[in-house]
N, C-alpha and C positions, 0 to 999 in steps of 0.2 A: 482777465486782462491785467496785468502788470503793468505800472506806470512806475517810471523816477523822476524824479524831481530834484532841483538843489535846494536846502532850506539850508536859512542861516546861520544851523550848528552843524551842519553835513548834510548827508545824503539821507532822503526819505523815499521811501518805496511804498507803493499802496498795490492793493488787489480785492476784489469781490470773489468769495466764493459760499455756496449755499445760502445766502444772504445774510453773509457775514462780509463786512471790511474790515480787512488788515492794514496797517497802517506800522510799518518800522521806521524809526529815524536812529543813524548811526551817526555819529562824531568825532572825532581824533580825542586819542589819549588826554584825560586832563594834564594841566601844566601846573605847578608848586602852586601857583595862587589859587586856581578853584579847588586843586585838593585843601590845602589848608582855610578856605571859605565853607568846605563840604562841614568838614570836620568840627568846625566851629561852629554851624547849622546843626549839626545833627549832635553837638555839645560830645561830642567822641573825646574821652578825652586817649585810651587804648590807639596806636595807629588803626588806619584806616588798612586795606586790603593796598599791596603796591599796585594795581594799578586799576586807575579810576577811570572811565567813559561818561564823564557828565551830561552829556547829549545823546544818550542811546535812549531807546524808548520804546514802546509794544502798545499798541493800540486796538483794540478790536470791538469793533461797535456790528451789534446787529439791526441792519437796516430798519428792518420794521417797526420795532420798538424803540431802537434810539439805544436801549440798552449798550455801556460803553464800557469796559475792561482796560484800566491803563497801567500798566509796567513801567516805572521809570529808575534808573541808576539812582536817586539821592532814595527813593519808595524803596528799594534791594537794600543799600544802605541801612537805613531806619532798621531793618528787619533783620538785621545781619547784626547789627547793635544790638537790640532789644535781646536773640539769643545770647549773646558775648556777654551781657548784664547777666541774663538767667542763668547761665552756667557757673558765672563765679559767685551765685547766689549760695 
């Protein structure tokens, strides 16, 4: 079953399957201020990717255990840095 919802950075979407919950929440394009708040979080000093979704997110929790997997834009970020570091190592 698929559920939407509105959350107060966009649209979230939930669903059960094999006893797993999914969990997505999307958001409109960041705007100059959160990119440049991102950037300065994550000490970037390289730009950033042109376009940012500060409110997008991946969630997946397996019921039974609680066990919980989260995906978020600033998490891709980070990770997206950290290689951009390594290679001009």
């Amino acid at each position: 079953m698929s559920v939407q919802v509105t959350a107060m950075s966009g649209e979230a979407s939930e669903f059960e399957h094999a006893g797993w919950l999914f969990r997505c929440c999307e958001g409109p394009l960041g705007n100059s201020e959160q990119y440049e708040a991102l950037g300065a979080t994550l000490g970037v000093r390289a730009p950033l990717p042109e376009m940012v979704f500060p409110a997008n997110s991946l969630e997946i929790t397996h019921l039974s255990s609680g066990l919980t997997f989260s995906f978020t834009a600033k998490g891709a970020l980070e990770a997206w840095h950290r290689a951009q570091k390594r290679r001009c190592e």
